[in-house]
N, C-alpha and C positions, 0 to 999 in steps of 0.2 A: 802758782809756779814758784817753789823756791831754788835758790842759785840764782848767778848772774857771771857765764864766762868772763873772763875779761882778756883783754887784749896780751895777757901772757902765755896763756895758754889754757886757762883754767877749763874743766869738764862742766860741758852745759849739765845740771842737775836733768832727770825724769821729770814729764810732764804729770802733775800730780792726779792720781789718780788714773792713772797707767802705766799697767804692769807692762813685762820685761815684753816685748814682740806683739803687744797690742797694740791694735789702729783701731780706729773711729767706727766704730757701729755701723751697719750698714753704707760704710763707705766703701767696699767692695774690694775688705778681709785687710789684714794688717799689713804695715810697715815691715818687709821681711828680708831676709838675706837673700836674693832673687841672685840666680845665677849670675854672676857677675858678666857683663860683656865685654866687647875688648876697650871700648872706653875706659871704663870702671877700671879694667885689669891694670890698663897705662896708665893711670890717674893714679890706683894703689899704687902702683910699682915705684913711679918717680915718685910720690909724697910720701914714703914708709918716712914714719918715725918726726914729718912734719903737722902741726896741729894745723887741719884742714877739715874743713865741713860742704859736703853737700849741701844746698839751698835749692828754691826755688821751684821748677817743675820736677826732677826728678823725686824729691820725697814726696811731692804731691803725687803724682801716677804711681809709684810704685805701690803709695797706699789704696790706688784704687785700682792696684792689678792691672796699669797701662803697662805698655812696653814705652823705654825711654830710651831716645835718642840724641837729646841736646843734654850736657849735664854742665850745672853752673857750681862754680868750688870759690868759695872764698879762705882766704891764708891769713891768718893767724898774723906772722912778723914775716916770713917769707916774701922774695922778689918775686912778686907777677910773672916776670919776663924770666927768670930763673926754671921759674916751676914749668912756666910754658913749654918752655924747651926742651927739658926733660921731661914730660909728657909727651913730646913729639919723639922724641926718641925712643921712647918706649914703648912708643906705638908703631915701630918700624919705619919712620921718616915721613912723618903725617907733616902736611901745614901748618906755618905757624907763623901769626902774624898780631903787629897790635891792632887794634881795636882803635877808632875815633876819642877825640879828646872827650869825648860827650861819655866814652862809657870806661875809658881809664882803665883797659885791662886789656887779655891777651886770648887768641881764640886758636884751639889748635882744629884741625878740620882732619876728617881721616881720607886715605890717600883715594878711594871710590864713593868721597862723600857721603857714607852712610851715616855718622856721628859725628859730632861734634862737639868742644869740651870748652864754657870759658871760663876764664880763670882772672878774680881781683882781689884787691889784698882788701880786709874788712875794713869799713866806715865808720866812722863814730868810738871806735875804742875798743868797741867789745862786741862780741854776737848779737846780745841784744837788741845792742844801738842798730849794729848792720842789719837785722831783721825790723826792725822800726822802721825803716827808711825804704823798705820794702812797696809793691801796691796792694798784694791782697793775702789775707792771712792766710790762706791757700798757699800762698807760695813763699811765707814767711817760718816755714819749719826746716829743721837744720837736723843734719843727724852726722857722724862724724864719716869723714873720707873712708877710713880703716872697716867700717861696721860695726857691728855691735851694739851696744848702749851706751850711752842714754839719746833717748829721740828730744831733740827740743825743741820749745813749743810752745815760745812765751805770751803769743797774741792769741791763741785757742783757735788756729786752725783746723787741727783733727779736727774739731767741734765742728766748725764750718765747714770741713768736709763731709760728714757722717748727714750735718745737715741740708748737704747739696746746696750749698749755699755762698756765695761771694759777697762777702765784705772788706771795706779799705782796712788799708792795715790801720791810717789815720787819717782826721780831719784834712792834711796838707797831702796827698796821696797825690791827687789830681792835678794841687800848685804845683808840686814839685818837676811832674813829667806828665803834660796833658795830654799825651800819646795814652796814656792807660784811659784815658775815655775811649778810645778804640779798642784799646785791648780789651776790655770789661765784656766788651761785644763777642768778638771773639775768642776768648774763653767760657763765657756764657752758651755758645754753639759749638763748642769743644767738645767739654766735660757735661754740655744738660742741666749748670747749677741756675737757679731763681739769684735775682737780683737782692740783697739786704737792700729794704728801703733807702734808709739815709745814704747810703754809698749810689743808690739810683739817684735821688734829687741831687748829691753834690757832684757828680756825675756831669748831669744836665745844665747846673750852674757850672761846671768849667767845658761842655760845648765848645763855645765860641774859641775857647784858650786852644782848641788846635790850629787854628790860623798860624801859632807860631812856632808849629812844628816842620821841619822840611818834607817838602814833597817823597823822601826818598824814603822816611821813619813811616807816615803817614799809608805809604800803597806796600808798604810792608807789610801792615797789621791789613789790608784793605783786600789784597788779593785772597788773602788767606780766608778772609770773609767771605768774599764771592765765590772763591772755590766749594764751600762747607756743603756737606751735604743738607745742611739747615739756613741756606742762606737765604730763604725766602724770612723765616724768623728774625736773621741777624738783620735784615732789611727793616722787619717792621720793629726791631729793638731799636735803629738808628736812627728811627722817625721819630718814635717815641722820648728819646734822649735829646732831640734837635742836633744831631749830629750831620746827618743829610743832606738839610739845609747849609751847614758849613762846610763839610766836606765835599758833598756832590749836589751843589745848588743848581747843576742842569737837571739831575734826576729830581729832585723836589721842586721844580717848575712843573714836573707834568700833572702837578693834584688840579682837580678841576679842569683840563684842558678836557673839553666836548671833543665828538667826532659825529663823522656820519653815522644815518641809519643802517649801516654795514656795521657798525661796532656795536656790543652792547656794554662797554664800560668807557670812561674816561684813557686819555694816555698814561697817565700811570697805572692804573689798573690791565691794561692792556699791557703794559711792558713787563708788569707781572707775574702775567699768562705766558705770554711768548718765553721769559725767563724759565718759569715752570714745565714749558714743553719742551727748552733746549735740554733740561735737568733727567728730564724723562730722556731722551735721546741717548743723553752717556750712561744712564745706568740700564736701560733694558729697552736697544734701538729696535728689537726684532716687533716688541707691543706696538711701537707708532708707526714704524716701518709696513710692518705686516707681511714682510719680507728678510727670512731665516738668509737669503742669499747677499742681500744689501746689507743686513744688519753686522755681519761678521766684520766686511771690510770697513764699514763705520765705525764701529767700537775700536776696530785697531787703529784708525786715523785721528779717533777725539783721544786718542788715550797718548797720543805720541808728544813730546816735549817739542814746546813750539819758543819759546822767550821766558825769561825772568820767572823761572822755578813753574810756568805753568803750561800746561797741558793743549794742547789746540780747544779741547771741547770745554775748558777755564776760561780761554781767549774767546770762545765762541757766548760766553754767559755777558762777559763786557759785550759783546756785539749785541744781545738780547734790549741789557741794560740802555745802551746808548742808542738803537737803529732809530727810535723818533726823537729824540735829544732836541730836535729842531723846530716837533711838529709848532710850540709856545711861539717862535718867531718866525712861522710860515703861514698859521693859521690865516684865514678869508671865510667869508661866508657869499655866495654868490647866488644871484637868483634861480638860475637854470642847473646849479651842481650841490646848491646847497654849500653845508664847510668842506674845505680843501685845504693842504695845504703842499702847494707846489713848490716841489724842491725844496723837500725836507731831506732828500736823500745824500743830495750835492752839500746842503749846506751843513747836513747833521756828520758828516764824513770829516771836513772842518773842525767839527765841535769837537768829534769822539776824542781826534788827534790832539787839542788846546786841550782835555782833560785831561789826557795820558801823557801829554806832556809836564802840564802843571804837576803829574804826583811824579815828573821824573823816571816812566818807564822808558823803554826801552823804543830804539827808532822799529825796531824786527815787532815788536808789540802794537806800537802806536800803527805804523803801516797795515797790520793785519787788522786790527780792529777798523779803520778808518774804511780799507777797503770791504770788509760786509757793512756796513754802513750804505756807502754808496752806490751798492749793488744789491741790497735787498729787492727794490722793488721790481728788478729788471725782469725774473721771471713771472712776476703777474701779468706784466704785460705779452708777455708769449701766450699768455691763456687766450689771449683774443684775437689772433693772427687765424685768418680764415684758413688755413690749411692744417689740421688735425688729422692724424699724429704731425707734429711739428715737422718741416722740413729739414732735410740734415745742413744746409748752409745754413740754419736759422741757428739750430743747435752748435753749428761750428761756433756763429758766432758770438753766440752766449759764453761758451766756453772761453776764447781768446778774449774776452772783453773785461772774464771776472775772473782767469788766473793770477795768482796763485789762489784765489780762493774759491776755485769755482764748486769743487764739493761745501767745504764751510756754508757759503753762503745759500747757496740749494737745499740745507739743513735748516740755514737762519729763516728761507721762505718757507719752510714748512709749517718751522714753530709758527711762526707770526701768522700762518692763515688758519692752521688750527685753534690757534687763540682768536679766530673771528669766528666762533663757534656758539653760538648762544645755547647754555645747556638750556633754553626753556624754547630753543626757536623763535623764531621770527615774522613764518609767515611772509616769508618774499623769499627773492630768487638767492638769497643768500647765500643757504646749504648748499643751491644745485654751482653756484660760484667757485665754493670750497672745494666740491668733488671735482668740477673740471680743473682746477689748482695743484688738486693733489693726484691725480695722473697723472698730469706735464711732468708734475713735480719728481714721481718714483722715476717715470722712464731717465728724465735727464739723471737724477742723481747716477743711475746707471750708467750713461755717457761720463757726467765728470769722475768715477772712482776711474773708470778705462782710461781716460784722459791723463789723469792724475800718476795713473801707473805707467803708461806708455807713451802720455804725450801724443802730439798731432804728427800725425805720419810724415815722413824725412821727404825734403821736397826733392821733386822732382829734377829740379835744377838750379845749379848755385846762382847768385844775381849778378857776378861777373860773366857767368860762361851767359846766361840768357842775353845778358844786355850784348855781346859780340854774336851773339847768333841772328839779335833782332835790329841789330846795327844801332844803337840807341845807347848816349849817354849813361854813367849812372846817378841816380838823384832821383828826386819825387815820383816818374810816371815809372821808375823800373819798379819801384818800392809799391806800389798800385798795383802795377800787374803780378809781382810776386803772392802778395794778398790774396789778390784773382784767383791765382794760380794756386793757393794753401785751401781755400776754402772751396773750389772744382774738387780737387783732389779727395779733400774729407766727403765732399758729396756725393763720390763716386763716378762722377763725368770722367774723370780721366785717372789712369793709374801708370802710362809709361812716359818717358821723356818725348819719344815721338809727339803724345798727341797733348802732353804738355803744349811744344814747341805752338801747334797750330792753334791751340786754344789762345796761346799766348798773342800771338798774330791776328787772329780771328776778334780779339778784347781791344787790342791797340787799334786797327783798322775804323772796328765801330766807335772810342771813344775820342779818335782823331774828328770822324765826320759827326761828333756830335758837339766837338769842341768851335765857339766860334772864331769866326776867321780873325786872325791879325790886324793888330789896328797902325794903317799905314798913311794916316792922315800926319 
């Protein structure tokens, strides 16, 4: 590479050995003048005539024929906060705001959030310094704001592109920001690249160095993992790097935890299955479903924005991840049931919440997750209630017990009992378990989308007018017989205020002579 920009303005030379609109061989066709977007167009506009370089992801995707949507621009002598602004401007009154002491620069956001642009003034002196100081030579190529040539290219990233391959930019990649041990991850499940060795081992040796990264940088690069559609990969790249252990040391408790003769894998192998069946779920519900009617209004449910940039059926993969979290400190072994572990539901709900707290998501996140959690296992036990098809007050009260999640988590029972699936069989009542699980399972899912969409039928009567009709306080026994009264109603026993009224009388009456007498000693 000859040339060396410097911090006045100088023209980074051509990467040697690449002509004028050449990219990296087989890394999917060249570095090109791609229709500009309206990022790009506001970016040119305010910086005409200022020395500005694109970095980082965008010259990398463009060279591999992505579509980009974050674009990072570092300035030459120009104000940050100058150019920011007029970027915003020029994007029609986009967002615009600084940026944490931690990243020194300005981000403008576009006004329907589709793009966004950040913007710091270079490091070190000169281009090359600021591409030095970079994490992976991937995202250490610069090409100017304006377009055109010269591409530059000082650490041989094309190379490492065309090779599908990520390496650090340097030895200190990892000291510098130990968050790029996560990212490694997840751009590894991005872009499809293999690991460079030595960037894997020093990788692993700064592991532990995310401890001192904030909960917030941390479930940033983390959700983004679990969402992938290769997150079963990025899981076993986290194992491998000893990241797991540090990041999510309740998911790395579950290696070696045993289970009953009902499983045929350990709890994390199990959690990896169930993970696998929720994955299946959002990309083609009608296959697991086996129902074109159910599947439609699932797909549009996991796909809808639930908290912190992620999706319900995102929020339902944490659920996957964490539902036995707890089995490690529930587990027992007992002589008449064999291992168990009681009240892993109650306490793993607990758990789900202390780890979505510790990465600082969100209370709407933490809440959603905790409750599948705590409510997975409620419909196995509807599998054993002697009245099949389920009674409708059985089913009311499933539903009221596990809204807001009561579809989610009827999804989270599926995965998890399909993952008790032994492809090789078992030879016990296993199978015939799973199929009476997975009835319950279609019909109610069908009650909760109805539920979900309509909610429990408008009561009969408000709890001031009942409590003046029944002559009775208001307080606890009004709040009882309202219940009464909601789940009658779902059951079909009564549908007018009339026979509300009597039901309601006829509930209070019985539960008076069952109550015992006053103590009037």
């Amino acid at each position: 590479m000859s040339g060396n920009p410097s911090a006045s303005g100088g023209q980074p030379a051509r990467a040697a050995g690449t002509r004028a609109g050449d990219g990296p061989a087989g890394a999917g066709g060249s570095i090109r003048a791609a229709a500009p977007g309206e990022a790009l167009r506001a970016v040119r506009a305010a910086l005409a005539g200022t020395p500005a370089w694109l970095v980082g992801g965008a010259p990398r995707d463009r060279a591999l024929g992505r579509d980009t949507f974050d674009l990072d621009v570092v300035l030459d002598y120009a104000s940050p906060a100058t150019a920011a602004r007029a970027i915003a401007r020029a994007a029609g009154g986009a967002a615009c705001f600084e940026l944490s002491e931690d990243f020194s620069g300005w981000r403008i956001v576009a006004r329907d959030r589709s793009w966004q642009v950040d913007v710091q003034a270079m490091r070190g002196g000169s281009l090359a310094a600021d591409l030095s100081l970079r994490d992976f030579t991937v995202d250490a190529i610069a090409e100017p704001v304006a377009g055109g040539e010269p591409i530059y290219d000082p650490l041989g990233g094309l190379a490492d592109l065309a090779a599908r391959r990520l390496r650090m930019v340097s030895p200190r990649a990892f000291a510098d920001d130990p968050l790029r041990v996560l990212r490694l991850v997840r751009l590894s499940l991005d872009l499809g690249f293999d690991l460079d060795p030595d960037t894997a081992n020093a990788a692993s040796l700064a592991a532990p160095d995310l401890r001192q990264v904030s909960g917030e940088r941390v479930f940033m690069e983390l959700r983004r993992i679990i969402a992938s559609p290769r997150v079963l990969d990025g899981l076993q790249l986290m194992d491998s790097l000893g990241i797991t252990t540090v990041m999510l040391p309740e998911l790395d408790a579950l290696h070696g935890v045993e289970q009953s003769r009902f499983h045929h894998r350990d709890v994390h192998g199990h959690t990896l299955e169930v993970l696998e069946h929720v994955i299946s779920l959002q990309v083609n519900p009608a296959a697991v479903l086996g129902d074109a009617e159910l599947a439609a209004p699932v797909a549009a449910l996991l796909a809808e924005p639930l908290a912190d940039e992620l999706t319900r059926g995102d929020a339902l993969r944490w659920g996957a991840l964490l539902h036995d979290a707890a089995k490690p400190l529930t587990g027992a072994t007992r002589p008449d049931r064999g291992v168990t572990f009681l009240g892993h539901d109650a306490r793993g709900a607990a758990l789900a919440r202390s780890v979505l707290e510790r990465l600082r998501a969100s209370e709407r996140l933490r809440a959603h997750v905790a409750a599948l959690v705590r409510h997975h296992l409620r419909l196995g036990f509807l599998v054993h209630e002697p009245e099949q098809p389920l009674a409708r007050r059985s089913v009311f009260a499933y539903l009221q017990s596990t809204a807001p999640v009561e579809v989610d988590v009827t999804l989270l029972s599926i995965a998890d009992r399909l993952a008790g699936r032994s492809p090789i069989g078992r030879g016990d009542r296993a199978s015939e378990s799973i199929d009476a699980h997975m009835r319950l399972a279609w019909s109610m899912l069908a009650d909760a989308l109805h539920w979900r969409t309509k909610g429990p039928p408008p009561p009969l009567y408000r709890g001031d007018e009942l409590a003046a009709a029944l002559d009775i306080p208001t307080g606890p026994r009004l709040g009882e017989i309202l219940r009464e009264l909601a789940a009658a109603q779902y059951a079909g026993e009564i549908s007018t205020p009339e026979q509300a009224l009597v039901h309601a009388r006829a509930f209070l009456d019985a539960s008076s002579m069952s109550s015992p007498p006053p103590n009037t000693s």
